[in-house]
N, C-alpha and C positions, 0 to 999 in steps of 0.2 A: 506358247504359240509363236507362229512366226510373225515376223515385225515385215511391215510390207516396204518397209522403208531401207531395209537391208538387201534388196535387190535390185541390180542394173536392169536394163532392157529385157538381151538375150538370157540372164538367168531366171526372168520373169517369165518369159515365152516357153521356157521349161516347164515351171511349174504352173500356167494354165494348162499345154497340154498335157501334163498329169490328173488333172482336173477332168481332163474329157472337153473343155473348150476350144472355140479355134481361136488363132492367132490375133486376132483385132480386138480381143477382151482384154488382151495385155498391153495393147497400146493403150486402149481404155483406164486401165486399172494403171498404168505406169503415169500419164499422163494425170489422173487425179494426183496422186498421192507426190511429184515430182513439180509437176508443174503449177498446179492449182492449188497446191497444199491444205488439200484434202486434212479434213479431224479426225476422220471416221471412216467406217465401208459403209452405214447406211449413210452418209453425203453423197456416195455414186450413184449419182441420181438417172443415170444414160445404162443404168448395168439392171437386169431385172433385179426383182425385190428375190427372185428364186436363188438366183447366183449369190447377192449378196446375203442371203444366209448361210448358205455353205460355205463362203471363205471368210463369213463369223467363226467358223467351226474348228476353223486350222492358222488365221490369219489375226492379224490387228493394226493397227497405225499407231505408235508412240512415237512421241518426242522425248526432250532434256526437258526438265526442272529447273528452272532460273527460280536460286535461293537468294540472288543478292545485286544490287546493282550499284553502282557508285559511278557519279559523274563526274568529269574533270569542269574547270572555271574555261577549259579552252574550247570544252565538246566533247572530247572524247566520253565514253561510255566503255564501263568493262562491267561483264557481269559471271556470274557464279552460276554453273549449274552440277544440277546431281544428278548421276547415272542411276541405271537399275539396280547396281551390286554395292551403293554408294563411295564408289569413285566419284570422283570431282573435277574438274576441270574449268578453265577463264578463257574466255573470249574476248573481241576488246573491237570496237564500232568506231572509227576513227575518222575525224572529218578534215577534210585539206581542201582547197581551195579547186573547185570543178569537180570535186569528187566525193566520194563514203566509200573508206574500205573496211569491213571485215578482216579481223584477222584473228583466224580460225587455229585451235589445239588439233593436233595429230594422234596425242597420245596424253592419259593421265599423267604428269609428272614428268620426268625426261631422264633414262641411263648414262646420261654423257657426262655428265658431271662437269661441264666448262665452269669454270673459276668466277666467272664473271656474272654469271646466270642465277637469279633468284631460285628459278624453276627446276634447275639441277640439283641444289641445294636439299630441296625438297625429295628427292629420292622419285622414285619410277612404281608407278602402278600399274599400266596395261595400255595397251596400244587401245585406240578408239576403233568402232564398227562405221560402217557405210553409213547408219542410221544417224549415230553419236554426233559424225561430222555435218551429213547435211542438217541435222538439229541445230545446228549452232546459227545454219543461215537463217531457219526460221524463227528461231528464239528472236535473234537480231531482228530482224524485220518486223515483230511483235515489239520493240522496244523504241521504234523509230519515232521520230515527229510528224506531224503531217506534210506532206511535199517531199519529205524525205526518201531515198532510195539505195542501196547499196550497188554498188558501180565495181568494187574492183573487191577480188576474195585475198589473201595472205596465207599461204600454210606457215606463219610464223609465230603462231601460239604454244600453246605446251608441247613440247616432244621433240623428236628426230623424225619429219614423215617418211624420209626414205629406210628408215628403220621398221618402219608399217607401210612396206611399198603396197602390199598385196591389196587390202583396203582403200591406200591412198588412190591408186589408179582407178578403183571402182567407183570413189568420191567424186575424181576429175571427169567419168567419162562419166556420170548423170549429171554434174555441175558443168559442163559443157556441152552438154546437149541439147541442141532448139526444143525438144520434145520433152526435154525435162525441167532441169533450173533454168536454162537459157544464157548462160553466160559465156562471153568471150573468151576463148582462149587466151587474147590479147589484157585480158581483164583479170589471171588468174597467175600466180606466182606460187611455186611451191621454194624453199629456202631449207638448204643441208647445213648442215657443220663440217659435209666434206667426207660422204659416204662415197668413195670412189667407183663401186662395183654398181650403185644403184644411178648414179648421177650417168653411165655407160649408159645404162636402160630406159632412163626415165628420155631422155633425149629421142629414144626411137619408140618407145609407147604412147606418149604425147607430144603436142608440141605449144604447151604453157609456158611461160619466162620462168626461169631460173636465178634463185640469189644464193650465192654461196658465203657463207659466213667464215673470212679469213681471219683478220685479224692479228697477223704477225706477217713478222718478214723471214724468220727463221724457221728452223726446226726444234732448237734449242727452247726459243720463249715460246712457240705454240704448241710443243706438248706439253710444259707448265700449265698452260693455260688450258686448253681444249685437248686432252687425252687420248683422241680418236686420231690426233698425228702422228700418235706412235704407230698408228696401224696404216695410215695414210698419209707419208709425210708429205710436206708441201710439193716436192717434185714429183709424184703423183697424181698430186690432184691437179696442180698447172699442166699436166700434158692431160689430164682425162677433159681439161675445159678446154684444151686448144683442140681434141679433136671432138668437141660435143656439138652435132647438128641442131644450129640454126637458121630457124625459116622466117619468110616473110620479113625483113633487115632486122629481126628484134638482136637483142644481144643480153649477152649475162649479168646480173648486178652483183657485184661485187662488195659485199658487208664487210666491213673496219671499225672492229669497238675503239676509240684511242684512249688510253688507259698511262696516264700521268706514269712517267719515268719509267716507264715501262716499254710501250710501243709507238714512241709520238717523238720521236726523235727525225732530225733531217734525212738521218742514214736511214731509219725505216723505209722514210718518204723515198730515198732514191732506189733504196732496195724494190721497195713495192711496184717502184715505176718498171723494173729490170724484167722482176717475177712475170708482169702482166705484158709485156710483148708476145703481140700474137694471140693474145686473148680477146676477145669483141665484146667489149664491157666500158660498163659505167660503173663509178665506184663509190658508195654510201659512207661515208666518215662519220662515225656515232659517238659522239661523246661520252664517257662511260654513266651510266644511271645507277647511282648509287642507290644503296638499299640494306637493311639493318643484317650487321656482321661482315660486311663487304670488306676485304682484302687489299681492295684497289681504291685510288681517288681521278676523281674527272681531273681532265689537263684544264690549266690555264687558257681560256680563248684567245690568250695571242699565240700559245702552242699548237691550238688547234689551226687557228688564219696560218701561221706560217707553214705548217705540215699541208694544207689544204694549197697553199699558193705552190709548191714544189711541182704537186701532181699535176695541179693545173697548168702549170705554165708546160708541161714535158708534152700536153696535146691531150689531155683524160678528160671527158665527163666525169666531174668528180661533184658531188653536194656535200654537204654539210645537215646530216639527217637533225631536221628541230626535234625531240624529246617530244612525244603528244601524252599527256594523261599521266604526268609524273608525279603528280599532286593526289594520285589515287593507285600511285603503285600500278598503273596498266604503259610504263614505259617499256622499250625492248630489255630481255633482260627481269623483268618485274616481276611477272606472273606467276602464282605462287600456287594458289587450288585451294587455299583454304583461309576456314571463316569458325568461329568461337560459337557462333547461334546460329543453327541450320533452320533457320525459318524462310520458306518459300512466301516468293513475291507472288501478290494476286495480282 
């Protein structure tokens, strides 16, 4: 049966009028199941009891399986769920100061295999559905405290989304829409590893913030590192960002694992400063988050302040990302998809 949570607006108004209804049952039927996060078709309570048997007949509403939840001592929440084919996938409820964000999986596991990534490690199972993804925000929302609300989405959980552009943009255009999730464009962030051909597109199909995951200054240490530079070397992607349209003054975030003897050196720091002229960006400095078999070790915090003071001083928004939920393996980097006891949480 079809999953009612697997169609946008206009693919909805499709399949009403195959149905034989007219168009305002779809705003109806889109608006339960998107916006009011609807359990069921008998909850549509505004649809007759005639209709809503009939698209018992062809139709359903599922969500994700949250088999697991682990809190951090700082707030963070990451939690476990299982798909219909049992793929698995983490998500992770992150709390900062005026905010709650979500940061939502693209894809079971991730192809890219970066060096640095738990999640890579773990090998690729299948890109996620329309459904898979908005489940995450509902799951989330079922895990919350009272007063509590989630405020900003991340496509920065398992996967490469622009590697599943096709569903990610189905994701963004019912997770931005007043009629559906309701969420800000200004509120929603999708993050590549530097898929150049998608990062062209994603710029003129939406217009969400962008973070692109650098991390080197070279060509040399970042196809070491992230393998997708062989296919998209850094001169590549620096011109795909200086000609990527932004609206409304937002601008690009720019991701920096700093990764001890490796990437955190002065010269990175003045390279980096060179690379990003002309780019309209702020730049995220992440300490590396260790994790069992890792390769790499975090830098020294005075390696970090001095690499952090270079950029800053050259004119950059630059931060210093704090590590949230490292104490439960849901830092960047962490997220792994799996669990020894599949037992679902009531």
């Amino acid at each position: 049966m079809k999953n009612l949570r697997d169609f946008t607006y206009p693919e909805l108004l499709l399949e009403v009028e195959a149905l034989g209804e007219r168009p305002y049952r779809a705003a109806q039927i889109y608006g339960w199941v998107f916006h009011r996060d609807a359990a069921s078709i008998d909850s549509m309570t505004d649809i007759s009891r005639e209709l809503r048997e009939r698209l018992k007949h062809e139709y359903r509403i599922s969500g994700i399986d949250v088999l697991d939840v682990k809190r951090s001592e700082d707030g963070t929440r990451k939690f476990l769920s299982s798909l219909e084919d049992g793929a698995r996938m983490e998500s992770v409820i992150i709390p900062e100061e005026g905010r709650l964000t979500l940061c939502v999986s693209s894809q079971a596991g991730c192809a890219l295999g970066c060096l640095f990534c738990m999640t890579g490690a773990a090998g690729f199972t299948r890109d996620l559905s329309l459904s898979e993804m908005a489940g995450q925000v509902f799951a989330a929302r079922g895990l919350l405290n009272e007063g509590e609300r989630i405020t900003n989405i991340v496509l920065m959980g398992m996967g490469e989304p622009l590697n599943n552009y096709g569903n990610v943009i189905r994701f963004l255009s019912v997770l931005t829409d007043g009629k559906g999730m309701g969420f800000s464009h200004n509120k929603v962030t999708v993050s590549t590893a530097g898929l150049v051909p998608g990062i062209k597109k994603l710029g003129h199909d939406t217009n969400v913030n962008l973070a692109v995951s650098l991390n080197a200054t070279t060509d040399e240490v970042r196809s070491r590192i992230m393998p997708i530079n062989r296919r998209y070397p850094i001169a590549e992607l620096i011109s795909a960002l200086k000609g990527y349209p932004l609206k409304n003054k937002k601008y690009i975030t720019i991701e920096y694992v700093l990764i001890k003897g490796l990437n955190d050196t002065a010269d990175d720091a003045k390279r980096l400063i060179r690379l990003l002229r002309g780019v309209t960006c702020k730049i995220n400095l992440i300490p590396f988050n260790l994790f069992p078999g890792a390769a790499f070790e975090r830098p020294d915090a005075e390696k970090v302040d001095a690499f952090h003071g270079i950029v800053y001083d050259a004119g950059y928004t630059v931060i210093v990302r704090a590590s949230k939920g490292a104490d439960i393996d849901a830092a960047c980097g962490q997220l792994r998809g799996r669990r020894a006891v599949p037992d679902r949480v009531k």
